[in-house]
C-alpha positions as CSV (number, residue, x, y, z in Angstrom):
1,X,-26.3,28.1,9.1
2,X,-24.6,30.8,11.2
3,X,-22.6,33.9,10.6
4,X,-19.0,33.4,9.5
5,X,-16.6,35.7,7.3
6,X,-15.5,34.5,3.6
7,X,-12.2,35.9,2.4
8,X,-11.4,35.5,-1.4
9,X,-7.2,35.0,-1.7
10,X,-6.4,35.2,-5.6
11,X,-2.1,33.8,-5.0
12,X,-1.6,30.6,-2.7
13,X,0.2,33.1,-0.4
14,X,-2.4,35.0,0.5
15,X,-4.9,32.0,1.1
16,X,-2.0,30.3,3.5
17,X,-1.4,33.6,5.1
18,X,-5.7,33.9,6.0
19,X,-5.7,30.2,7.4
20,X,-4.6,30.8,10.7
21,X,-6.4,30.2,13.9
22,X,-9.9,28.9,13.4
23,X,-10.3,29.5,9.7
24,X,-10.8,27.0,7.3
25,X,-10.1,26.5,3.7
26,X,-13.4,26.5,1.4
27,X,-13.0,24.6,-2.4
28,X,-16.0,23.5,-3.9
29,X,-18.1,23.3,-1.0
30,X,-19.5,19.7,-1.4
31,X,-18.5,18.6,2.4
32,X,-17.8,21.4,4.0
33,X,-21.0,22.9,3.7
34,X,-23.2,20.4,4.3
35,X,-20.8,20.0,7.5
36,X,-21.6,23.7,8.8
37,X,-25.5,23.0,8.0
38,X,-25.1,20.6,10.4
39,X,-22.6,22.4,13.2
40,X,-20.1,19.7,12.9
41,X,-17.7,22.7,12.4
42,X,-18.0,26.4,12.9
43,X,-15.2,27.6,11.5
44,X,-15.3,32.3,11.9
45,X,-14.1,32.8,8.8
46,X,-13.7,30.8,5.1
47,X,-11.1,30.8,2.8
48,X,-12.4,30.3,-0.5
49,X,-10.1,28.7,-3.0
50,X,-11.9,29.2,-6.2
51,X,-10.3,32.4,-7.0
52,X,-6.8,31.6,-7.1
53,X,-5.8,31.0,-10.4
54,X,-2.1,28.8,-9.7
55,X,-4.4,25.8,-8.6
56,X,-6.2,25.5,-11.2
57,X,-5.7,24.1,-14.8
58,X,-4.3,20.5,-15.9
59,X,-1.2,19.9,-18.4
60,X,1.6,17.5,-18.7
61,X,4.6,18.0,-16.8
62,X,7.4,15.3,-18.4
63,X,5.2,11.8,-17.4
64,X,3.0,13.3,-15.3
65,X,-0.3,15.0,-15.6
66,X,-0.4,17.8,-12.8
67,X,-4.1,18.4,-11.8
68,X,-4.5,21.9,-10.2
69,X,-6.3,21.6,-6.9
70,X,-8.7,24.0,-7.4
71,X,-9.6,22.0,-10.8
72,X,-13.1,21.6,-10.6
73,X,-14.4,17.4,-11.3
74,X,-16.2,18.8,-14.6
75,X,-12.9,19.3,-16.0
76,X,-10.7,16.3,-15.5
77,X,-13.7,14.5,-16.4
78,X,-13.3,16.2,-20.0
79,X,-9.4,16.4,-19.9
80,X,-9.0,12.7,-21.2
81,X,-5.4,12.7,-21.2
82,X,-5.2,10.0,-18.5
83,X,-8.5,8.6,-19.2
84,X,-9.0,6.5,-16.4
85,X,-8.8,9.5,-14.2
86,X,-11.3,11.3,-16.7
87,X,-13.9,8.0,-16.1
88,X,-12.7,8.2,-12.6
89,X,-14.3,12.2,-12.4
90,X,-16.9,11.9,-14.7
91,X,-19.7,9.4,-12.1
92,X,-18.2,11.6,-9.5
93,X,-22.2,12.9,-7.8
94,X,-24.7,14.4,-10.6
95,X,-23.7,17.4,-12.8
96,X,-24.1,20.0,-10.6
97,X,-21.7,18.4,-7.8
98,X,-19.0,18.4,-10.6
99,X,-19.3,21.7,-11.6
100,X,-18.4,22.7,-8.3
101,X,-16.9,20.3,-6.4
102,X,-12.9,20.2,-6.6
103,X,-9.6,17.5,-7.1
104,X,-8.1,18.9,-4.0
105,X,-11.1,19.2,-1.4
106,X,-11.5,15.7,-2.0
107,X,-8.2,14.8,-1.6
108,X,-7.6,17.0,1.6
109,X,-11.1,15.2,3.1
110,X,-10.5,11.9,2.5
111,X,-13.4,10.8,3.2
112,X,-13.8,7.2,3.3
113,X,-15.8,6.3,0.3
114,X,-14.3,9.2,-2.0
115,X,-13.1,8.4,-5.1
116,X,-10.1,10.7,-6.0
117,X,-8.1,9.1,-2.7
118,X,-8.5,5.7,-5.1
119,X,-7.0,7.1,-7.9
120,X,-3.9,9.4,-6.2
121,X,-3.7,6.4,-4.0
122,X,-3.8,3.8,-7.0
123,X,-1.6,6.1,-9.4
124,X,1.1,6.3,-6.8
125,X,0.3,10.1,-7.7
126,X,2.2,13.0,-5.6
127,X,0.0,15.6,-3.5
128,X,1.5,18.9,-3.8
129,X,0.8,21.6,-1.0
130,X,2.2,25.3,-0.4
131,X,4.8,23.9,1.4
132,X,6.1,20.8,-0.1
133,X,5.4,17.7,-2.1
134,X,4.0,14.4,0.0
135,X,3.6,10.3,-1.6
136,X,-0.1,9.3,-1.7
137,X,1.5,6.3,-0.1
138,X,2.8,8.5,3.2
139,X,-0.4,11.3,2.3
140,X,-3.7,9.2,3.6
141,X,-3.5,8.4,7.1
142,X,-6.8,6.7,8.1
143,X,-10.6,7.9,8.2
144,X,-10.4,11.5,7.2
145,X,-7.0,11.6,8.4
146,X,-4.3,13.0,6.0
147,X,-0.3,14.4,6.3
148,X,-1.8,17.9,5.9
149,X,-0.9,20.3,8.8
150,X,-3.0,22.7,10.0
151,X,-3.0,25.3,7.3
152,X,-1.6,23.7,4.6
153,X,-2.7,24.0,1.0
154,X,-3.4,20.7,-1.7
155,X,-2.3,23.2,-4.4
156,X,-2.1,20.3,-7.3
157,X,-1.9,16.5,-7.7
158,X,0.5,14.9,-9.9
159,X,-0.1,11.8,-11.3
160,X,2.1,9.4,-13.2
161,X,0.3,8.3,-16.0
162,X,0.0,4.1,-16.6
163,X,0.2,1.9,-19.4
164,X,-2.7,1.0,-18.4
165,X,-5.6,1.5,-15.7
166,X,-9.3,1.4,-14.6
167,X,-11.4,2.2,-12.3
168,X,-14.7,0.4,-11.6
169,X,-16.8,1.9,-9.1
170,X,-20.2,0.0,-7.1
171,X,-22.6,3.3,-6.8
172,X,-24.3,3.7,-3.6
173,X,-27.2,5.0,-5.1
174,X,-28.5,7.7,-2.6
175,X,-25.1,9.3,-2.0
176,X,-23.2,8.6,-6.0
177,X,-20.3,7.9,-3.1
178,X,-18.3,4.3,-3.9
179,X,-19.9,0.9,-1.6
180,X,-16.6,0.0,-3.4
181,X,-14.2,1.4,-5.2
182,X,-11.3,-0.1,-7.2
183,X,-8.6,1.9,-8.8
184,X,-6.0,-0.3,-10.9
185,X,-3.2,0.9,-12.6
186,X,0.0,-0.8,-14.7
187,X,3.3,0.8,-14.5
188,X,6.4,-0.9,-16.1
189,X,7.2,-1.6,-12.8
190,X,4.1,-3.6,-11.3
191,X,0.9,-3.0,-10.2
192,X,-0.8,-1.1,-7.7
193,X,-4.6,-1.7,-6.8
194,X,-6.4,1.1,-4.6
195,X,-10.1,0.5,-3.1
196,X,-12.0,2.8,-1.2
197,X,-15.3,2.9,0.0
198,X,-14.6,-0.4,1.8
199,X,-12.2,-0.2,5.0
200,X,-12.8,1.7,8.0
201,X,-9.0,2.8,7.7
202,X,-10.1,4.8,4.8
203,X,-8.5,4.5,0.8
204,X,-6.1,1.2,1.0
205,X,-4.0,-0.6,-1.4
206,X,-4.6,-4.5,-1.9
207,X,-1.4,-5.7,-2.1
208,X,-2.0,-9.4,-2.7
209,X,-4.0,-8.2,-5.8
210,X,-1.3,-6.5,-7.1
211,X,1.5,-9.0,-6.2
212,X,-0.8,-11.2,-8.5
213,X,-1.9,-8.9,-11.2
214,X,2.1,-7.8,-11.5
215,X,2.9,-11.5,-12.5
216,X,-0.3,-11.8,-14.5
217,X,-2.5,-8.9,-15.3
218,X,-5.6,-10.8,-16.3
219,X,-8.9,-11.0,-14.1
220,X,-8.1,-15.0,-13.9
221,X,-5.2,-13.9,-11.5
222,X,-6.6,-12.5,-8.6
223,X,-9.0,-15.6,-8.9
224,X,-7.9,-17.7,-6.0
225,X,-7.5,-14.5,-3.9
226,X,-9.8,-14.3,-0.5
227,X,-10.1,-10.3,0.9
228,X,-10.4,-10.3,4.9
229,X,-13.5,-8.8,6.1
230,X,-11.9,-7.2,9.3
231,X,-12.4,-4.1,9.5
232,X,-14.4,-3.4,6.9
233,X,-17.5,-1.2,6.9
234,X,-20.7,-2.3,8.3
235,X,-23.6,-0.3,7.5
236,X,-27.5,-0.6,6.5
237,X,-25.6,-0.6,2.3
238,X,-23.7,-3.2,3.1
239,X,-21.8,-6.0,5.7
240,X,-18.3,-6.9,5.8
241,X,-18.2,-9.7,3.7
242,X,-20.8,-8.2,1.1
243,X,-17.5,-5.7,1.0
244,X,-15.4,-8.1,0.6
245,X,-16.6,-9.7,-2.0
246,X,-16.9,-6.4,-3.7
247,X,-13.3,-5.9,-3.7
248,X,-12.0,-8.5,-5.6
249,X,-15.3,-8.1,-8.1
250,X,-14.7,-4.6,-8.7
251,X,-10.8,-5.5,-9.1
252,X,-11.6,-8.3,-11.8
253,X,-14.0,-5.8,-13.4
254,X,-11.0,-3.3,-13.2
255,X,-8.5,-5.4,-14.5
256,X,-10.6,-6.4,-17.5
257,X,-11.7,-2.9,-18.4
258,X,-8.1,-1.8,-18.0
259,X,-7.1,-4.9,-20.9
């Protein structure tokens, strides 16, 4: 490690207000520290968000359930008031990641394999910042590439609660990060399928899936569905095509666990 200054905001204010220049926001700690072990960043001074008390919490807000972004994974995983969320948090890493690791880091990372991006993503949920409220559909941009401008806050996440929804997750075992994800969701309106873990764009929605699944939401309709292996991760885990064929497994499994 090197020398760096931490300052603790306790409003939203006052953490926006430290983030200029260099600095750098600080939630739970589970990338970004790991990321300064290693020099990939070297921010001069943290902002830790722990400490400010209007991003944390959960409660319903009309349909939705807002999710404060300082809401640590332990939490939503006990909330159970969208319980595919709850599922969702609960194989999130080992105990000790979810105690400290938090909704809106993740979401504000986007790291490729995460699995919150899956379910904001999959819930057509809203990310909600200091300065104003952005779509999960116009929020993820690619490979850790989000709307977020520099110095803006993921201050809560609001998501629209389904008749139904599931998410089924392939566990690369070393890391507790998704090989696959699959995050499906049924609104009266259709049906949206999320999967991370899989493209090298990052969290993406399958929208042949959910073309399918709207007409008939049974595993039996996504049967005669192919998923394209360009693009897709290749790593030492896992080829293209063993991706692929993930996808529309995890989906199925999804779909079935959701009925």
């Amino acid at each position: 490690m090197y020398a760096f200054d931490m300052e603790r905001p306790t409003t939203v204010a006052e953490a926006a207000a430290a983030l200029g220049g260099d600095n750098q926001a600080l939630g739970g700690g589970q990338t970004l520290i790991p990321t300064l072990k290693s020099r990939l960043a070297s921010p001069e001074k943290l902002v830790l968000l722990s400490g400010v008390s209007e991003m944390q919490g959960i409660r319903l807000e009309g349909r939705d359930l807002r999710v404060g972004g300082a809401t640590v994974h332990a939490d939503v995983a006990a909330d159970g008031t969208y319980a595919a969320l709850s599922g969702l948090a609960s194989h999130i890493g080992d105990p000790a990641v979810r105690s400290r690791g938090t909704i809106g880091g993740s979401i504000a990372n986007n790291d490729p394999a995460a699995c919150y991006p899956a379910a904001a993503l999959g819930s057509g949920a809203t990310i909600v910042t200091n300065t104003r409220e952005i779509a999960a559909d116009d929020f993820f941009q690619g490979m850790f590439e989000t709307a977020l401008d520099d110095g803006e806050i993921v201050t809560a996440v609001k998501f629209p609660i389904p008749e139904k929804a599931n998410y089924q997750k392939f566990v690369q075992p070393a890391s507790r990060f998704a090989l696959v994800g699959v995050f499906v969701a049924k609104f009266p309106g259709g049906v949206r399928v999320a999967v991370t873990g899989a493209s090298n764009e990052g969290v993406y929605r399958w929208t042949a899936a959910e073309e399918a699944l709207s007409a008939d939401f049974s595993a039996a309709a996504i049967e005669g569905l192919s998923v394209s292996a360009d693009n897709l991760i290749s790593d030492l885990h896992g080829s293209p095509k063993y991706r692929a064929n993930l996808v529309k497994v995890m989906t199925g499994r999804a779909v079935t666990a959701a009925s």
